[in-house]
N, C-alpha and C positions, 0 to 999 in steps of 0.2 A: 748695206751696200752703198758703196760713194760713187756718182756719174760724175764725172766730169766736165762731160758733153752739158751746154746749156741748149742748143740747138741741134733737132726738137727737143722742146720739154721734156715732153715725156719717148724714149728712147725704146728701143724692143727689150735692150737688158732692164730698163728701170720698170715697165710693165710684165716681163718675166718675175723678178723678184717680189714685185709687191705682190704678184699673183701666189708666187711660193709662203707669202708671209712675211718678208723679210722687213727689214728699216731702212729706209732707202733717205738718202742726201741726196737731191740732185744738182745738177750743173748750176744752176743758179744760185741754187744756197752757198755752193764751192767758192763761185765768183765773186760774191757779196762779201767772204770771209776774206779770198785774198787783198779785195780793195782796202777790205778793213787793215789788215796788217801793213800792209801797201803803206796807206796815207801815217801810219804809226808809224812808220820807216820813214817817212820822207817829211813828215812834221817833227821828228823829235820827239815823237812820245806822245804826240796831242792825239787824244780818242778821238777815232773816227766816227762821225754822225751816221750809225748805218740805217735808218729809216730812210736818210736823204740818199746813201746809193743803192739800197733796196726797190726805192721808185722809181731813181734813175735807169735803176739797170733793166726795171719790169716795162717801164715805158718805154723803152729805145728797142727793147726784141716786141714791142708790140706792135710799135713805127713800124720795124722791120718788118715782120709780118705781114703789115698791109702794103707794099712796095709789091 
C-alpha cells in the first residue's frame, strides 16, 4: 500500500494495512523519491544525493513537530 500523506507518519490507513500484513510505502518515502526525480529533472540528469534529502525532509517534519 503507497500513502501519500507524510503528515502524520503514520496515518489510520497505513496502521490498518500493516495491521492486515500488508507492505506499506509511506508519505515520506513518496516524498524522498519525488525530490529524487525532481532534482534529475531540473539538473539534467545529475543523481540526486538522497541521504542528503532524506534528512532534510526527516528533520524539517521534526522541526515541525515541535512548533
Amino acid at each position: 500500500m503507497v500513502e501519500m500523506a507524510y503528515k502524520p507518519r503514520v496515518t489510520r490507513l497505513v496502521r490498518r494495512a500493516e495491521e492486515e500484513g500488508c507492505v506499506v510505502v509511506d508519505g515520506v518515502s513518496v516524498l524522498v523519491e519525488q525530490a529524487k526525480y525532481q532534482f534529475a529533472t531540473w539538473t539534467g540528469g545529475c543523481r540526486a544525493p538522497q541521504g542528503v534529502i532524506e534528512r532534510a525532509v526527516r528533520e524539517e517534519l521534526k522541526r515541525q513537530e515541535g512548533q
